[in-house]
Backbone as CSV, one residue per row, in Angstrom:
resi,resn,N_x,N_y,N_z,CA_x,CA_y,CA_z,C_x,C_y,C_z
1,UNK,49.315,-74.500,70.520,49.732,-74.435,69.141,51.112,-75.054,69.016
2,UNK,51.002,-75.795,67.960,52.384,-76.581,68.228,52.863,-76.963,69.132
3,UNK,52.869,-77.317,70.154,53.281,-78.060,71.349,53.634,-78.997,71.468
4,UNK,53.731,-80.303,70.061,54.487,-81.519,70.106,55.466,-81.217,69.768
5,UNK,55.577,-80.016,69.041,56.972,-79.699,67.642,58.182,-79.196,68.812
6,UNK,59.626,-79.596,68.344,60.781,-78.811,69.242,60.340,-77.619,68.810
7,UNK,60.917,-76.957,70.094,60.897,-75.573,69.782,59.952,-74.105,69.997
8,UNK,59.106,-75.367,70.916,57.495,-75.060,70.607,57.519,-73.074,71.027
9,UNK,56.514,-73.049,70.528,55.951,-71.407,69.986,55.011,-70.890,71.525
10,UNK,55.408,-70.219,71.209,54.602,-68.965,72.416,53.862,-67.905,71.718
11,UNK,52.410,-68.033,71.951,51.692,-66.892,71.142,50.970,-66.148,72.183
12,UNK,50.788,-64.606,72.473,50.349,-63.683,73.253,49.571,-63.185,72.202
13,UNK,48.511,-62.901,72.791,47.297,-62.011,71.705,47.366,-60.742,72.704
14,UNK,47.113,-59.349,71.992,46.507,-58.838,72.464,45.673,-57.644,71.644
15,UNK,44.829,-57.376,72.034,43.220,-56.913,71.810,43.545,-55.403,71.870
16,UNK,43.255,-54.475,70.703,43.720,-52.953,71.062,44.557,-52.438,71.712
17,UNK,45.331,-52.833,72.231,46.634,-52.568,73.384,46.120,-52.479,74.311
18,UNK,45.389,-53.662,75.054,44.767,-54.630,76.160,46.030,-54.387,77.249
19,UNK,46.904,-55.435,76.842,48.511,-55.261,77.663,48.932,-53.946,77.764
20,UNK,49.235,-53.154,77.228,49.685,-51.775,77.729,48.806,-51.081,78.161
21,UNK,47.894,-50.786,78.090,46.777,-50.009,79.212,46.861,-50.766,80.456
22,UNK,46.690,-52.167,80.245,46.500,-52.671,82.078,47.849,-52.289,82.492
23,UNK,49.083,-52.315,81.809,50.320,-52.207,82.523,50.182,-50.599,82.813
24,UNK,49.655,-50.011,82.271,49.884,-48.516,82.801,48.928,-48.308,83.920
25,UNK,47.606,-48.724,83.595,46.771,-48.782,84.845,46.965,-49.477,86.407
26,UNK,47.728,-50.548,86.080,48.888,-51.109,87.491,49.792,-50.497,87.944
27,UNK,50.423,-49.483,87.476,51.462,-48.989,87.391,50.865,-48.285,88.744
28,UNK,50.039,-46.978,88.017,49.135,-45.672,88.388,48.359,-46.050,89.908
29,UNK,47.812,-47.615,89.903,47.168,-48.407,90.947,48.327,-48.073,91.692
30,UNK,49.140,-48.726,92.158,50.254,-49.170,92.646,50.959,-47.960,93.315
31,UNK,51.228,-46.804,92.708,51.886,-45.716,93.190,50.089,-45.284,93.771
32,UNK,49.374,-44.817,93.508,47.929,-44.732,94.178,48.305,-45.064,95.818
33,UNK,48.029,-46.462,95.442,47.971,-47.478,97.071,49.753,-46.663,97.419
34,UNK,50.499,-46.916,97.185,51.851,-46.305,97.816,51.678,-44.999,98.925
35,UNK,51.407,-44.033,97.857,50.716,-42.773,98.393,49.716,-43.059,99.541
36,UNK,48.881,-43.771,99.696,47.939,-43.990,100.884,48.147,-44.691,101.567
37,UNK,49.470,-45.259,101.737,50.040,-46.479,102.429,51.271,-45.333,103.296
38,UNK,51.396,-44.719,103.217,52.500,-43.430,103.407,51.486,-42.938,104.270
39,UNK,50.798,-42.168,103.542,50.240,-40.951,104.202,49.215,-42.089,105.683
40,UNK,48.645,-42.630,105.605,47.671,-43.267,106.808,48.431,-44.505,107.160
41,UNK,49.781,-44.521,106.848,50.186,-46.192,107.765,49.472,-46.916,107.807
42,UNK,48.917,-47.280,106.607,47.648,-48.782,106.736,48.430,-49.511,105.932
43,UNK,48.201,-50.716,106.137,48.537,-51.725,104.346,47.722,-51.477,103.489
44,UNK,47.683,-51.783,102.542,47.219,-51.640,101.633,46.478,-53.022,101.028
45,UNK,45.639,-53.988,100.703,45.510,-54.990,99.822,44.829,-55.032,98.677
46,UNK,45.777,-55.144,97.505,44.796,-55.370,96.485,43.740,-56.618,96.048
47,UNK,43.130,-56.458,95.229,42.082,-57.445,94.771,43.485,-58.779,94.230
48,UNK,42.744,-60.076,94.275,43.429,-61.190,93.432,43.886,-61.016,92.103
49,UNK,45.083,-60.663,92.023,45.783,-60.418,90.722,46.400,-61.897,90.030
50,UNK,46.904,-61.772,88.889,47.771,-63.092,87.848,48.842,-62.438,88.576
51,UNK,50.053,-63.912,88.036,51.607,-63.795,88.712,51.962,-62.570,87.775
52,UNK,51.675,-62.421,86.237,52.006,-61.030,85.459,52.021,-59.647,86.103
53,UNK,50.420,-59.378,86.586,49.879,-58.483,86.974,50.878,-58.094,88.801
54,UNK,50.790,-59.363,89.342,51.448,-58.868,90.580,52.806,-58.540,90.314
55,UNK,53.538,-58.872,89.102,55.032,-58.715,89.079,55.347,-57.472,88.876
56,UNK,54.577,-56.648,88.183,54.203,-55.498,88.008,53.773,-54.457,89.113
57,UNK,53.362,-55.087,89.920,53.164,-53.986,91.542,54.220,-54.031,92.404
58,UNK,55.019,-55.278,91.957,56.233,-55.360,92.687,57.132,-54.558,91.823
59,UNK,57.309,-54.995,91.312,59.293,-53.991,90.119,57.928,-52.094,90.008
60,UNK,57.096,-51.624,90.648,56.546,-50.547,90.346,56.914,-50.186,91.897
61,UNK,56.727,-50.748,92.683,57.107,-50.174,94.404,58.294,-50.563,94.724
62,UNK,59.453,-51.404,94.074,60.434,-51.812,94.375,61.569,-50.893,95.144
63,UNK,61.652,-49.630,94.236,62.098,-48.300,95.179,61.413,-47.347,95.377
64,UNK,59.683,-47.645,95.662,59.454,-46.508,96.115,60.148,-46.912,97.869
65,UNK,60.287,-45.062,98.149,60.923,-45.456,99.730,59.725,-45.271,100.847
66,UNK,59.682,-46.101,102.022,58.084,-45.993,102.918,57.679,-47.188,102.469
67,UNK,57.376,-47.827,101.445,56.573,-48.925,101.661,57.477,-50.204,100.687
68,UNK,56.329,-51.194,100.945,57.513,-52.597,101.113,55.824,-53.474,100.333
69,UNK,56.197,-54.418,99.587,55.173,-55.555,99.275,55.300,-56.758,99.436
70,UNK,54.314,-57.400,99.536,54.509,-59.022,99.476,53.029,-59.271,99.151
71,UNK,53.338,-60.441,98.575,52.130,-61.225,97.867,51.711,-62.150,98.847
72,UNK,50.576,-62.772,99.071,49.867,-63.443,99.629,48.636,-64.384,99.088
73,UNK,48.051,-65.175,100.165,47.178,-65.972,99.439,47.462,-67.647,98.673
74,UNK,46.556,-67.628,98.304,47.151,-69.376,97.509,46.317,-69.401,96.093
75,UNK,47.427,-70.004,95.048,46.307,-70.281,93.703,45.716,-68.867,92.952
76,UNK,44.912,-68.954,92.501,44.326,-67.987,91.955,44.059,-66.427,93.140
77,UNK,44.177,-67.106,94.243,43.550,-65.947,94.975,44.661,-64.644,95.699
78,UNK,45.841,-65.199,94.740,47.186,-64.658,95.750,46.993,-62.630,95.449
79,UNK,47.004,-62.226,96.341,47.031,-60.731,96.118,48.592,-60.092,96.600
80,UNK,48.851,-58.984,96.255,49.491,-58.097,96.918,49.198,-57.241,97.895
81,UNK,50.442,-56.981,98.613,49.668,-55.995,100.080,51.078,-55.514,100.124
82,UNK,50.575,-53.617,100.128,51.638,-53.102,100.441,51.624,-52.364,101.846
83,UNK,52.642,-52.510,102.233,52.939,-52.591,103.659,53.979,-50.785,104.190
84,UNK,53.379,-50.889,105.046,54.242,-49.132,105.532,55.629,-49.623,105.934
85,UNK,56.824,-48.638,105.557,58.152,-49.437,106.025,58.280,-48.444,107.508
């Protein structure tokens, strides 16, 4: 939309509060996998997430203390994996 014009526009749709449920449901994921990444010293890997969605598992475990993340993968397929500290 508009994309020749200066200035150009940024439009986000979202659908019933689409965006805030998944952000709360990542959230809830995220401390989930934390908790079981603690308790059994395994990593953890999630399914192929967007750069949105993973930024969100990161700034959500950033201080939890015990575990640590990093993203992985290439392209569409990059996941997160949280790791026992």
């Amino acid at each position: 939309m508009n994309h020749h014009a200066p200035g150009r526009w940024a439009v986000r749709l979202d659908a019933n509060g689409y965006r805030a449920n998944r952000e709360r449901e990542l959230v809830l994921m995220a401390r989930t996998a934390a908790e079981q990444v603690k308790k059994y010293r395994q990593p953890f890997t999630f399914s192929a997430l967007n750069a949105a969605e993973r930024r969100i598992i990161h700034l959500t475990l950033a201080t939890e203390p015990g575990v640590r993340t990093e993203s992985i993968g290439h392209g569409d397929d990059r996941k997160v994996v949280v790791h026992p500290v």
